[in-house]
matplotlib code that plots the C-alpha trace (Angstrom):
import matplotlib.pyplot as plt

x = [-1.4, -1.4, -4.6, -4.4, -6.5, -5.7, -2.9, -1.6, -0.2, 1.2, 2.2, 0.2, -1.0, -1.6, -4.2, -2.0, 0.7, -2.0, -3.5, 0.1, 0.7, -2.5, -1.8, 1.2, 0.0, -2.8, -0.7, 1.9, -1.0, -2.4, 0.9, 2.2, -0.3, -0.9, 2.9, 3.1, 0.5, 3.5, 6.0, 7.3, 8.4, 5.7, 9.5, 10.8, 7.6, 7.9, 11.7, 9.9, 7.5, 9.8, 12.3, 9.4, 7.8, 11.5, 12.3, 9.2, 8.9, 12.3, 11.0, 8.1, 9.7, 12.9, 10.4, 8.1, 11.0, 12.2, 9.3, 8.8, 12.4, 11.5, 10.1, 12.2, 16.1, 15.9, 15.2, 16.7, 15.2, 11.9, 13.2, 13.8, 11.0, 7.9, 5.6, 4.5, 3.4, 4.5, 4.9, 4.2, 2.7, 5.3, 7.8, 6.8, 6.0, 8.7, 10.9, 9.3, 9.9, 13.5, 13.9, 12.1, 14.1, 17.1, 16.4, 14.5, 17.7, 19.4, 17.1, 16.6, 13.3, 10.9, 10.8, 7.4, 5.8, 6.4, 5.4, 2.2, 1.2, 1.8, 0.6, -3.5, -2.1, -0.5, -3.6, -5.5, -2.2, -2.8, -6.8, -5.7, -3.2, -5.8, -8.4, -5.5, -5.1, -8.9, -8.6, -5.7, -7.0, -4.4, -4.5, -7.8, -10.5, -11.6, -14.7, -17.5, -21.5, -21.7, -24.5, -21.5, -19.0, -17.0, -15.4, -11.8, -11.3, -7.6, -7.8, -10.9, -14.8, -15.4, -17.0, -14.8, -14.5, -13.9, -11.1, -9.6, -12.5, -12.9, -9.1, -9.9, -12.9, -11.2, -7.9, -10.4, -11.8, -8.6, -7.8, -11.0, -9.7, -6.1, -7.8, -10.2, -7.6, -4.7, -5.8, -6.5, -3.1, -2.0, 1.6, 3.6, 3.9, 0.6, -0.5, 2.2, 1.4, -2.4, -1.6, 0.6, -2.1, -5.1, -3.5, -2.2, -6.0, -7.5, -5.1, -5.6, -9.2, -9.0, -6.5, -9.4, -11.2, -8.0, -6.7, -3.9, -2.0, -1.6, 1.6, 0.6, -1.9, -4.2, -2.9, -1.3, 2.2, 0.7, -1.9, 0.9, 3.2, -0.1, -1.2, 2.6, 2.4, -1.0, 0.1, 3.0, 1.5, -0.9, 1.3, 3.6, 0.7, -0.1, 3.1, 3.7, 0.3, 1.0, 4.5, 2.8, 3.1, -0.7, -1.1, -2.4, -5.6, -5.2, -4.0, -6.1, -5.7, -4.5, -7.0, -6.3]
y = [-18.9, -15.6, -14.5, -13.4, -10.3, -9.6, -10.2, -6.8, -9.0, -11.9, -10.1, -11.8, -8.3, -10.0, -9.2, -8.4, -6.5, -4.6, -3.1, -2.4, -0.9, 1.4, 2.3, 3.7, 5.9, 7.0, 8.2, 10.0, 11.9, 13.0, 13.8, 15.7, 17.9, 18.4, 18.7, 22.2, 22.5, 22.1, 23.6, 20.1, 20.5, 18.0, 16.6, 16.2, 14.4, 12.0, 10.9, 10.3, 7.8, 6.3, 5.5, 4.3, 2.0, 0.4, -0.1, -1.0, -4.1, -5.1, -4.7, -6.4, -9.2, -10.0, -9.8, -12.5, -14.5, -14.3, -15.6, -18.5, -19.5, -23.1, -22.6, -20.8, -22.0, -25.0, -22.4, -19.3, -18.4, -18.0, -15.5, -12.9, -14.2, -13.4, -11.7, -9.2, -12.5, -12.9, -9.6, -8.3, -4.8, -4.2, -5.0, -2.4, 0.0, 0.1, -0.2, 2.4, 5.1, 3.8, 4.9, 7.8, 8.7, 8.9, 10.4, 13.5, 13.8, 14.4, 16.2, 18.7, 18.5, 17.9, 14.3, 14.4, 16.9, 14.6, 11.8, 13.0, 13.9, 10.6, 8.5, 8.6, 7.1, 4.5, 3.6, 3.6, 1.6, -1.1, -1.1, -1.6, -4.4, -6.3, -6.0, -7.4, -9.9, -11.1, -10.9, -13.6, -15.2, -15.3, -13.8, -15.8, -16.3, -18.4, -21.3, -19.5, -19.7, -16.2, -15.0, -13.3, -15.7, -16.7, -19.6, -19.3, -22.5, -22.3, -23.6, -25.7, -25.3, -24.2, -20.5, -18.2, -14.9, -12.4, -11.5, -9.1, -6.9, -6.5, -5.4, -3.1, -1.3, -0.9, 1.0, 3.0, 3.9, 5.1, 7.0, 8.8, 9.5, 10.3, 13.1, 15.3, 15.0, 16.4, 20.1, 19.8, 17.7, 18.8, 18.2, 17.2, 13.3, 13.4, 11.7, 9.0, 7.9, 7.6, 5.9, 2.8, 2.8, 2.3, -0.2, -2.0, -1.9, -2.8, -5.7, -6.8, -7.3, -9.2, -11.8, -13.0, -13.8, -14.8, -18.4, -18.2, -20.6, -19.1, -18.3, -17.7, -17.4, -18.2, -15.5, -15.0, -13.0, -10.5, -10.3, -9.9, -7.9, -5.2, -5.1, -3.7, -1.5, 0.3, 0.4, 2.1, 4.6, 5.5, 5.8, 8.3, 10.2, 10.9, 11.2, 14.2, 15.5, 16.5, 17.9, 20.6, 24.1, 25.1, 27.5, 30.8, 33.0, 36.9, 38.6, 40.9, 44.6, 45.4, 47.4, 51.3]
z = [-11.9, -14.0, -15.7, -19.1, -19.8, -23.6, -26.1, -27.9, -30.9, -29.0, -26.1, -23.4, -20.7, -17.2, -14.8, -12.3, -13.7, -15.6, -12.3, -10.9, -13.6, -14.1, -10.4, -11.0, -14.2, -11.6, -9.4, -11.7, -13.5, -10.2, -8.4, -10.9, -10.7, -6.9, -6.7, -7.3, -4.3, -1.9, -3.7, -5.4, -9.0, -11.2, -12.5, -8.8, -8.6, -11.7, -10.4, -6.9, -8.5, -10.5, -7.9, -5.5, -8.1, -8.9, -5.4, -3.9, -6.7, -5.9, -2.2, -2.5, -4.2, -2.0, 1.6, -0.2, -1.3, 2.2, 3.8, 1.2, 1.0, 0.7, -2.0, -3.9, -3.0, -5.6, -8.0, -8.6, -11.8, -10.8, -8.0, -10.6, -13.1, -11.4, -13.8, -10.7, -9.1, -5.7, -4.4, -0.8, 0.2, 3.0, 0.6, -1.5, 1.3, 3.0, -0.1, -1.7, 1.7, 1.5, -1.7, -1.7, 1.7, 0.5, -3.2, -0.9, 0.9, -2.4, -3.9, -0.6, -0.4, 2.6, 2.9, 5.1, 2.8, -0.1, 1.6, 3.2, -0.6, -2.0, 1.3, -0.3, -3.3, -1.5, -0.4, -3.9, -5.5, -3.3, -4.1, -7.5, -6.7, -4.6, -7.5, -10.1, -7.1, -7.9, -11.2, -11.1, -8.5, -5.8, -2.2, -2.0, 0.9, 3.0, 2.3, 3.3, 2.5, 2.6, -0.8, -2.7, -2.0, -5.4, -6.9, -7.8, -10.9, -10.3, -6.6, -6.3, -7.1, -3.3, -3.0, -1.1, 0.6, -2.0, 0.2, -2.4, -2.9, 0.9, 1.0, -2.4, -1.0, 2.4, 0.6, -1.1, 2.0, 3.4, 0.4, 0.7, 4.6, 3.7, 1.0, 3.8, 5.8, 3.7, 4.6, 7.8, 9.1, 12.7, 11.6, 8.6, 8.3, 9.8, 6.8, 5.9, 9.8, 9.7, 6.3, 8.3, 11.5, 8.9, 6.8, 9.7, 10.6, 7.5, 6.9, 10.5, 9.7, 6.2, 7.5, 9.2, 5.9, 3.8, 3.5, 5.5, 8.4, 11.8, 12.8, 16.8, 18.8, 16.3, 14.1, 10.8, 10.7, 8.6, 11.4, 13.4, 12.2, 11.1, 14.5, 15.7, 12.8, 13.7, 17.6, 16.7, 14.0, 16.7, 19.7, 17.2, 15.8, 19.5, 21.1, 17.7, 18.2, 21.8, 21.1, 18.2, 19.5, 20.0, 17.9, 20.2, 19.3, 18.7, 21.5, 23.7, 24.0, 27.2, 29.3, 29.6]

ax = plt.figure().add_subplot(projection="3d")
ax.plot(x, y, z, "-o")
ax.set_aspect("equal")
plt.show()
């Protein structure tokens, strides 16, 4: 299932691939410029993106290989050949912070700085990917009656939850959050935390509207394993939050 959305010559561009792309280009032009806002050079910057892009794909890719094994240990082609279809978000997440781990460690910069700048981009990446997701028409909803509910030709003629749109505008959302917060953070890394406990949140919620089969419980894995993610982001954001040196008002003259 790819969607075509034009040919440049007879180079077919993919819905999907289009929006990963464009997310990344977002992010690079924005970065680079608020870089310099914490003392990151805009080139230190550009390396950072390129080595979370790289390793977050392959990221992405191997976790959703993993988890659909069956179906892909006849066939080792299509493991590599993929065309940015069959990717996971928490591939790429984690992935990406790997990558961008270690490179901060050999570039001597402030991992958590870096990170807390790039953690509302995160966010608006993965609106991007869930709109190329509706676009190709994968990642889809649930049957449902519902007044917008849309029909995807590639599964069946049934109208669906526009699943993909609900996980867009919700990304969005937190980007929007992530942004007022960015000045006021208690702590550095406040942001890359709040960014794990909303996701978690956000994709807790939209599982509920996505085709997927329940794992336990009656809940999917990704329901699962988003619901540990956002109890932990919380507990940490508290547990740092509380270990923050208050910081003291001006001192009073002492009485003469």
């Amino acid at each position: 299932m790819h969607r075509i959305l034009f040919h440049i010559g007879n180079l077919p561009i993919y819905s999907y691939g289009a929006m990963i792309s464009l997310a990344v280009l977002v992010a690079a032009v924005f970065l680079s410029r608020e870089s310099q806002r914490e003392g990151i050079s805009p080139d230190h910057m550009l390396e950072a993106i390129i080595a979370a892009t790289v390793s977050g794909l392959l990221g992405s890719r191997i976790i959703y290989v993993l988890l659909n094994w069956d179906q892909f240990s006849g066939n080792w082609k299509s493991i590599i050949w993929g065309r940015f279809e069959g990717l996971t978000f928490y591939g790429a997440l984690f992935g990406g912070i790997g990558a961008v781990l270690l490179w901060s460690r050999w570039r001597k910069i402030d991992f958590f700085k870096l990170a807390d700048l790039c953690a509302p981009y995160l966010a608006l990446g993965y609106a991007f990917g869930r709109i190329g997701c509706f676009l190709n028409g994968c990642c889809y909803g649930r049957v449902s009656v519902v007044p917008w509910a849309v029909v995807i030709p590639a599964v069946d003629n049934l109208p669906r939850h526009p699943v993909q749109l609900y996980a867009a505008g919700g990304a969005v959302l937190i980007f929007v959050i992530l942004k007022l917060l960015q000045r006021h953070r208690p702590y550095t890394g406040f942001s890359l935390i709040s960014l794990c406990a909303l996701y978690g949140i956000l994709r807790f919620i939209t599982e509920f509207f996505r085709e997927e089969p329940a794992a336990r419980l009656g809940l999917t894995l990704a329901q699962h394993f988003s619901l540990a993610l956002a109890v932990a982001a919380l507990v940490t954001a508290l547990l740092l939050f509380y270990r923050v040196p208050q910081k003291s008002g001006p001192k009073k003259a002492a009485p003469r």
